[in-house]
N, C-alpha and C positions, 0 to 999 in steps of 0.2 A: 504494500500500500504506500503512495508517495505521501510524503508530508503533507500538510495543509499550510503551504504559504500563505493563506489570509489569515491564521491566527495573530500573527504579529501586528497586521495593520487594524484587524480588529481590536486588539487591546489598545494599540496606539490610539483606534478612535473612542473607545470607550476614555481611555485616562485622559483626552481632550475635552472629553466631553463631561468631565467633571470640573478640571482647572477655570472650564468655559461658566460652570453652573455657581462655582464658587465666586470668581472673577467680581458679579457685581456687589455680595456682599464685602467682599475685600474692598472696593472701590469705594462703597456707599459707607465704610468705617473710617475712609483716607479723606472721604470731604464733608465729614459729617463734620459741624453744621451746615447746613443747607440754608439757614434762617436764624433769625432769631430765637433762644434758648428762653424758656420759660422756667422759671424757679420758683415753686409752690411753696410759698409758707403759713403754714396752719394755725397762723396767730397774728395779732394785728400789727399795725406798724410799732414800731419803739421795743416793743420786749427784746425778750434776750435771742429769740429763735434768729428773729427779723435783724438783730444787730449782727450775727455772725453770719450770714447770707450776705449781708452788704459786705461786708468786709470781705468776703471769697470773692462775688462776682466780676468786681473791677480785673482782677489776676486771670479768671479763666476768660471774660471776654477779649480779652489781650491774645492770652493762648489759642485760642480757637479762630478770631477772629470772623466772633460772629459778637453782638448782644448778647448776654444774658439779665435777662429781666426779673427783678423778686414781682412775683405776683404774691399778695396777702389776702388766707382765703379763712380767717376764722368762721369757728364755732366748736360745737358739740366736743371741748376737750383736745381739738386740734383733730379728731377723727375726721372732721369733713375736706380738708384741706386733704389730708394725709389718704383719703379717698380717691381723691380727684390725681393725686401724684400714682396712685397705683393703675387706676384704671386708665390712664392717661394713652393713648395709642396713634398721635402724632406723631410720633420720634423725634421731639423735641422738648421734653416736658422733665425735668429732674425735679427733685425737692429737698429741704430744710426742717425736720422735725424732729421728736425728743422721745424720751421715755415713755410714757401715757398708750400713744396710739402706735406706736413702734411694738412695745413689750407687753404692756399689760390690758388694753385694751382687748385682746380677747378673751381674758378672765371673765371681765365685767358685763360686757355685752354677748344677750344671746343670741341678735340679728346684726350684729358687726358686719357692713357690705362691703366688706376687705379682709383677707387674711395676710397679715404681717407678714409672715413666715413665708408664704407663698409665693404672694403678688408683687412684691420689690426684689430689688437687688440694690443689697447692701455695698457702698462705695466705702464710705469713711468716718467713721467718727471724727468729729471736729476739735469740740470741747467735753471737758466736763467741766462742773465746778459744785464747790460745795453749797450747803445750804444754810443759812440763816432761820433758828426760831427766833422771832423777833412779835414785838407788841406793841401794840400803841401805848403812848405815853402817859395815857390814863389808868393803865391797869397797875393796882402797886404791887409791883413785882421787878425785882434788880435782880433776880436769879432763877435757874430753873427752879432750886427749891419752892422758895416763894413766891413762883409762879401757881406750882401743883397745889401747895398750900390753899391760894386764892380761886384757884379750880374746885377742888373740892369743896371748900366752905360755899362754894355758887353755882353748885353742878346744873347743866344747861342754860348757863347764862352768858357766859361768853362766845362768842362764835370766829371761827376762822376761814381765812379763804384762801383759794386754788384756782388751778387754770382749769380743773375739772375732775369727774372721778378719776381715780388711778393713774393724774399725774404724780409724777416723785414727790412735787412737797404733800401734797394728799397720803399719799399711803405712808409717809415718813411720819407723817401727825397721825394717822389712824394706828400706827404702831404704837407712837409715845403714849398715847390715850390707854390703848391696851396695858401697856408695861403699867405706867403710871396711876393707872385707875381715874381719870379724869372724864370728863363729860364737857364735849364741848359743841358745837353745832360747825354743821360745815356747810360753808356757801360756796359753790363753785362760778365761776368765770369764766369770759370769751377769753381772756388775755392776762400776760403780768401786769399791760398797766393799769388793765380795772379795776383789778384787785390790791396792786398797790396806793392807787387811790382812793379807792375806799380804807386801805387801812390806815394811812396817814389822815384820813376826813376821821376819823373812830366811829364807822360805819360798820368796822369788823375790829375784831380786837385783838388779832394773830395771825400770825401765818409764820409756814416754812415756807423760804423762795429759795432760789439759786442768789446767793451770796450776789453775783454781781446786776442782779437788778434794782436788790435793797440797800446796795452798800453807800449810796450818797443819802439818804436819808434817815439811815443809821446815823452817818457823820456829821447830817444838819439838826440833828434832834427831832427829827421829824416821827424815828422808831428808835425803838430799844431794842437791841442785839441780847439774849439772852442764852445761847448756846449755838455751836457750829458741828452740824453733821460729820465733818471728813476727818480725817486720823488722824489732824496735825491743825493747829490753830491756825489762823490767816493772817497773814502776814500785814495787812490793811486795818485788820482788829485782833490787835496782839493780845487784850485783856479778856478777849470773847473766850471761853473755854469751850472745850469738845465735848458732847455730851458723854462721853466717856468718863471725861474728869470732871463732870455734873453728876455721877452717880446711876449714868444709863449706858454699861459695854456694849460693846457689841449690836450697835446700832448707828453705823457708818452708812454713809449712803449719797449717789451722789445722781445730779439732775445735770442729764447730756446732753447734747445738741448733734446730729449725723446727718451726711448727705447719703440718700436714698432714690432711685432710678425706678420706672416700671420692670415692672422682672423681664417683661419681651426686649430692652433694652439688649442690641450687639452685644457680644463679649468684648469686641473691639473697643466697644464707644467707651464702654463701663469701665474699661482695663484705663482708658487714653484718661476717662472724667477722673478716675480714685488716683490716676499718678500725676495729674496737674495739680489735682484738688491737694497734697502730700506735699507739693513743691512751692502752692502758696500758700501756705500754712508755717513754710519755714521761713520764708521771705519776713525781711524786718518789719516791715508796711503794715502786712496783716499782724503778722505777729503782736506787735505794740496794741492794734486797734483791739483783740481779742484780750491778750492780757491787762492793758489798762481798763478793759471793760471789767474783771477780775475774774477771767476763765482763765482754766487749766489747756493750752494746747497739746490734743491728743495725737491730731493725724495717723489713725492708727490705717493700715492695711484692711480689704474687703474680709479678707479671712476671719482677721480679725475682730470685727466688727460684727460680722455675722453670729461668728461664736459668742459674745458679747451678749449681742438680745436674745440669744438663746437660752443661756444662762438666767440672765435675769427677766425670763419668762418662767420660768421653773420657780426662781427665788418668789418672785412677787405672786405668781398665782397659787402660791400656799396661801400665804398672809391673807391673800384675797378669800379664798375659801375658809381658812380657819376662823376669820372676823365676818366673813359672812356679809360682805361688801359687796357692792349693784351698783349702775348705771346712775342710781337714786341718791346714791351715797351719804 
């Protein structure tokens, strides 16, 4: 039987005809953007999400040499923003979001119209930063102790605010409450600045925030700092202690900021967005503007990042179920 000379030219045209099929994805990762980039953030203008989104966008509009735009889509805890960045199918749509509707949002919610885990592709964590229990200046309390103290003599008469259920300062105070035996009401929020103005109005009479949205009106007397979430006191409020060495271990905890993509997102685009996004994050520019803000820069790795909300999807939806915490909060 003679050979089959056409077998070679057939493989040769099958492996064309792959390089050919591949070709435009490769192409459409090399000019991607095509337009202007949109950047979801789940919270209104000024907070902390919205401050570190500006600060990124100038670096990667440069790098890409397209626009990137913050669009600000509050509500519902940052769940609707953080909706709209999953199911987004443009190919131009990234986003700006936090703990809340990242990781613990599907404890809480039983019709959540997103799955964290699923529908994104994790790029980078940005920041973290620690948290501030801080009170308005009417409450008399100069310490955690005689905070708890004045909790309990007025169980459900205080109240505190959040950006929503199962943001970080939310389930950081649903903890303290637990350990502490306190009773306090909780008010949640479209945004930090709602809530921080309501708590400097003493409209609310507490809250845990991320440290760098509270810290100028800690400084103006406008709040009282009364303990810091993270493992090391802040270097801006050297007198603030950890709740650790307020008498509460082992209750560290810290409220982050990450950049997150639609999971149909390239592997190219995704790869190109988490190693620009990495490169200005080291840049002085940003740098300054994230740390004067009083974040922690993280720029961690997709991998990493991912493993991250995993983690502390496991950790918070204990708490969530052990306390028996809802959407209601």
């Amino acid at each position: 039987m003679s050979p089959d000379r056409t077998a070679p030219t057939r493989r040769a045209l099958l492996a064309g005809a792959a390089v050919a099929a591949l070709a435009p994805a490769a192409h459409a990762q090399e000019t991607w953007p095509s337009r202007p980039v949109r950047v979801i953030v789940p919270f209104p203008p000024g907070g902390t999400p919205d401050t570190a989104a500006r600060a990124l966008v100038p670096h990667l509009s440069e790098a890409f040499g397209q626009p990137f735009v913050v669009d600000n889509r509050s509500g519902a805890g940052g769940n609707l923003g953080t909706d709209l960045i999953a199911k987004a199918r443009d190919g131009h749509t990234i986003g700006v979001s936090i703990n809340g509707p990242l990781v613990t949002a599907p404890a809480l919610y039983s019709r959540l119209p997103y799955d964290p885990a699923a529908d994104l592709t994790y790029l980078s964590q940005l920041v973290r930063g620690a948290q501030l229990l801080v009170v308005h200046p009417s409450v008399p309390a100069q310490n955690l102790a005689s905070f708890v103290a004045y909790a309990k003599a007025n169980p459900g008469v205080m109240s505190f605010g959040s950006v929503g259920p199962g943001s970080a300062g939310h389930l950081a105070m649903e903890e303290l409450k637990a350990r502490l035996g306190i009773d306090l009401v909780h008010v949640p929020y479209r945004g930090f600045p709602e809530a921080t103005v309501d708590l400097v109005a003493g409209r609310i009479q507490a809250m845990i925030q991320i440290a760098a949205g509270i810290i100028p009106q800690v400084q103006d007397g406008k709040a009282r700092a009364l303990a810091v979430t993270a493992d090391a006191r802040l270097a801006k409020l050297p007198d603030v202690p950890t709740l650790a060495e307020a008498g509460v271990p082992d209750a560290a905890s810290y409220a982050w900021i990450g950049l997150v993509a639609p999971v149909a997102t390239p592997a190219g685009v995704a790869a190109r967005l988490a190693a620009e996004t990495r490169t200005a994050l080291a840049e002085p520019r940003v740098r300054g503007v994230l740390e004067g803000a009083g974040f922690e820069v993280v720029a961690s790795t997709p991998q990493a990042f991912t493993e991250l909300t995993a983690a502390e999807r496991q950790r918070w939806a204990g708490l969530i179920r052990r306390l028996g915490i809802t959407a209601d909060g």
